[in-house]
C-alpha positions as CSV (number, residue, x, y, z in Angstrom):
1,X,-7.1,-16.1,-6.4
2,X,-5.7,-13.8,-4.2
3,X,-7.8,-11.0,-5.4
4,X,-11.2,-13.1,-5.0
5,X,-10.3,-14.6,-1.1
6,X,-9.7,-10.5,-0.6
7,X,-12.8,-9.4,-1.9
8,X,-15.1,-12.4,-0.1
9,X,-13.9,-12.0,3.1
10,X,-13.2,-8.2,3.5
11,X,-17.0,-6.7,3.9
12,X,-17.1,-5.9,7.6
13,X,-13.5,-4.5,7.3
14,X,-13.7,-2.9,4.3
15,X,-16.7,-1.4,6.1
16,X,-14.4,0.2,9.3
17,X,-11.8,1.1,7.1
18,X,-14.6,3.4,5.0
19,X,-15.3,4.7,8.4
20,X,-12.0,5.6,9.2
21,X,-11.6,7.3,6.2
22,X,-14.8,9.3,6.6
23,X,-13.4,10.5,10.1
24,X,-10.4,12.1,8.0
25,X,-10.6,15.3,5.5
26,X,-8.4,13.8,3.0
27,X,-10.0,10.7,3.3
28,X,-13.3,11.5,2.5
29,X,-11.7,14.2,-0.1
30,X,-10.5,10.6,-1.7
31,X,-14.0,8.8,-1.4
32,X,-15.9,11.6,-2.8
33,X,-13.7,12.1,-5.6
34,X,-12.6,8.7,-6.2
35,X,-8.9,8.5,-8.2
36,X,-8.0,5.8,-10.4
37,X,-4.6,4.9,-10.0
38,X,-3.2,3.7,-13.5
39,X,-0.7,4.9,-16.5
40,X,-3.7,6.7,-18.2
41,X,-4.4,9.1,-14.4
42,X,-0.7,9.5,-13.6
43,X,1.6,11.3,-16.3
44,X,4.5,8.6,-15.3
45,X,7.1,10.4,-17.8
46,X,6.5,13.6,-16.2
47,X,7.5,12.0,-12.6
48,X,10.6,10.9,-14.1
49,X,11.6,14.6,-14.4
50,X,10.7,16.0,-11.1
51,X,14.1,16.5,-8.4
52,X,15.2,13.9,-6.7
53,X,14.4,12.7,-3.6
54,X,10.9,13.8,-4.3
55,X,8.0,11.2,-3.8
56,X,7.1,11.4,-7.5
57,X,11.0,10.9,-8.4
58,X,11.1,7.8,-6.0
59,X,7.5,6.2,-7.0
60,X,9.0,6.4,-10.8
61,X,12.3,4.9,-10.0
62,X,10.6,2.8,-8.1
63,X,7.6,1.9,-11.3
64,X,11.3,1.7,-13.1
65,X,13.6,-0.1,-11.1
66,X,11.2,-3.0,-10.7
67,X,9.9,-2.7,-14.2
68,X,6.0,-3.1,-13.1
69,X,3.3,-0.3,-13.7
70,X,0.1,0.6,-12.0
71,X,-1.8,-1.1,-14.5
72,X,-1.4,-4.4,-12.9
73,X,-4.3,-4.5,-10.1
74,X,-6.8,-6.6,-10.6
75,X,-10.5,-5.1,-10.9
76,X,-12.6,-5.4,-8.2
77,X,-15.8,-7.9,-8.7
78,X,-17.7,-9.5,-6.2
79,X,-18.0,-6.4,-3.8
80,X,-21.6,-5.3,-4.4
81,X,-21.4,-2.1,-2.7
82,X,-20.1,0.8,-4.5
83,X,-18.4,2.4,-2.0
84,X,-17.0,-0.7,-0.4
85,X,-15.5,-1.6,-3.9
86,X,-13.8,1.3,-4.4
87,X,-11.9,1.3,-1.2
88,X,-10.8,-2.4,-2.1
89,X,-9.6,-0.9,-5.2
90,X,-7.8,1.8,-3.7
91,X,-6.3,-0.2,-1.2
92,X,-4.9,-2.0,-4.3
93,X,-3.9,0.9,-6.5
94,X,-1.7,2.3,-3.7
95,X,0.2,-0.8,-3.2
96,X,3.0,0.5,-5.1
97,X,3.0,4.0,-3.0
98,X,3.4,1.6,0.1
99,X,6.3,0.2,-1.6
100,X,7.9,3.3,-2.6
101,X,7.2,4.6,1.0
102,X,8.9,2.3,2.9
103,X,11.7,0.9,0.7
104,X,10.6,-2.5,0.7
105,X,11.6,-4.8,-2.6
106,X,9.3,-6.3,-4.7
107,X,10.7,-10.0,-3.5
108,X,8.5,-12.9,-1.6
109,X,10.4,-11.2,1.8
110,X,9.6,-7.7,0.8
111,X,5.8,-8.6,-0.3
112,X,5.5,-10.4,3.2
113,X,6.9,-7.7,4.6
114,X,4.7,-4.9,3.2
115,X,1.0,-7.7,3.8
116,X,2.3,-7.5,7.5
117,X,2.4,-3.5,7.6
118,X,-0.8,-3.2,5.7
119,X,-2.2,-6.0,8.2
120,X,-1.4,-3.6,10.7
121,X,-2.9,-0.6,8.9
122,X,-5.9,-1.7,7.7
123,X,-7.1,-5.3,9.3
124,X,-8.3,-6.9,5.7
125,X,-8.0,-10.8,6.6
126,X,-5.7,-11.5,3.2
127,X,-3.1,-9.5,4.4
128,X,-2.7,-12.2,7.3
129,X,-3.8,-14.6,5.7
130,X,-0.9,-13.9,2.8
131,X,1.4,-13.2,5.8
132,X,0.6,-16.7,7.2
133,X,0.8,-18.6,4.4
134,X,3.7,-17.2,2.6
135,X,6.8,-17.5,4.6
136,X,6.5,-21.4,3.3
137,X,8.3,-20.2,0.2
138,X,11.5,-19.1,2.2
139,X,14.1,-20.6,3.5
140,X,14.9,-20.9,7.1
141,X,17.6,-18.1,7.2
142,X,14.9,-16.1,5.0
143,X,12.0,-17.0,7.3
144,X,13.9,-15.8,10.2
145,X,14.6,-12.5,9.4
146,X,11.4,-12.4,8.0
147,X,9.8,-13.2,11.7
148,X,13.3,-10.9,13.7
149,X,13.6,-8.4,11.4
150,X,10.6,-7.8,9.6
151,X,7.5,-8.7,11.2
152,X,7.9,-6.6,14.2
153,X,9.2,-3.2,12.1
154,X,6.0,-3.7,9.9
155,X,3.4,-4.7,12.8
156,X,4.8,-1.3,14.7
157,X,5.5,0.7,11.9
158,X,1.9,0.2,10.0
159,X,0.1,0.7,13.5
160,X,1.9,3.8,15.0
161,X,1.8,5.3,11.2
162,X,-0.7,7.5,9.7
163,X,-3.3,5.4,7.8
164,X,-1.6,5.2,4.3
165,X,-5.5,5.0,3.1
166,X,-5.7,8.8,3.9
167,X,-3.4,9.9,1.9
168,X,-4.5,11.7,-1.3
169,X,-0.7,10.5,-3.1
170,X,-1.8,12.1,-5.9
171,X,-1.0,15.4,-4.5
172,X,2.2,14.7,-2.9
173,X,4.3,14.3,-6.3
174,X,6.4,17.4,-5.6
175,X,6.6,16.7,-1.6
176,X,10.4,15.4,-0.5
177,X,10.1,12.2,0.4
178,X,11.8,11.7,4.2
179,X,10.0,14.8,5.2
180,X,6.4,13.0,3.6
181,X,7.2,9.9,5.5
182,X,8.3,11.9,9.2
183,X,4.8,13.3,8.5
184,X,3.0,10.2,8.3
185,X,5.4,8.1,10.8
186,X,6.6,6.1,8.5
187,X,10.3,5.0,9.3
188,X,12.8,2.4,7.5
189,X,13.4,-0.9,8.4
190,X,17.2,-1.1,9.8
């Protein structure tokens, strides 16, 4: 359901953040080329081996740790355009590079969390919208440091950050991880 309220009311944003990524080399690199993000694209055991501290070591542990994989994203399907679809599904795919980047959990808090950052980042309505409705499944000490803690890391974290859609993660396996996020802004939540 999610996935559907995404897709019918995303066009006109879907449509700036395409621009945006034309105005950046990597991001039109990652348009023209279009990478599918999924266990079949990304040699998963081969992260596992790379050095710590690297961003292919951490998405891994990550993948690992919270025993998901990037087959999980739903398919795009009522987007007509082409090009507007695939930047839904990329926005999708890379969910789990957000994650990995900025340490957030995969918990109701951390997924609220990481909708308000890519709120920030990339305007799509059902990142508020999700950001809205689902502090109602916390508690008040949870919604509270959801709103204190949280909220206002994420809001000026995902605005004063690189846009996370420009990144071609795919090429950054082997890059150490603290230096990749002081590159694209991207600092921890205290």
């Amino acid at each position: 359901m999610i996935a559907t309220l995404a897709e019918t009311t995303s066009s006109i944003f879907l449509s700036k953040l395409r621009d945006e990524m034309l105005r950046d080399s990597k991001g039109r690199q990652i348009l023209r080329e279009r990478p599918i993000i999924n266990s079949k694209t990304i040699d998963i055991p081969y992260l596992r081996t790379l050095p710590e501290r690297t961003f292919g070591k951490e998405y891994a542990n990550f993948l690992d740790g919270e025993m998901v994989t990037p087959d999980t994203r739903e398919k795009v399907k009522y987007i007509e355009d082409e090009e507007l679809a695939y930047v839904m599904q990329r926005y999708r795919e890379c969910h789990d590079f957000f994650h990995t980047l900025t340490k957030l959990p995969v918990s109701v808090e951390g997924e609220l969390a990481l909708k308000w950052f890519e709120f920030a980042q990339t305007k799509l309505p059902m990142t508020l919208i999700s950001s809205v409705v689902g502090p109602l499944r916390l508690s008040s000490k949870e919604r509270t440091r959801l709103f204190e803690k949280y909220v206002p890391w994420a809001i000026q974290c995902g605005s004063q950050s690189k846009l996370l859609m420009n990144v071609y993660f795919e090429e950054c396996w082997n890059k150490d991880i603290t230096e990749m996020r002081k590159e694209l802004g991207i600092y921890l939540v205290e």
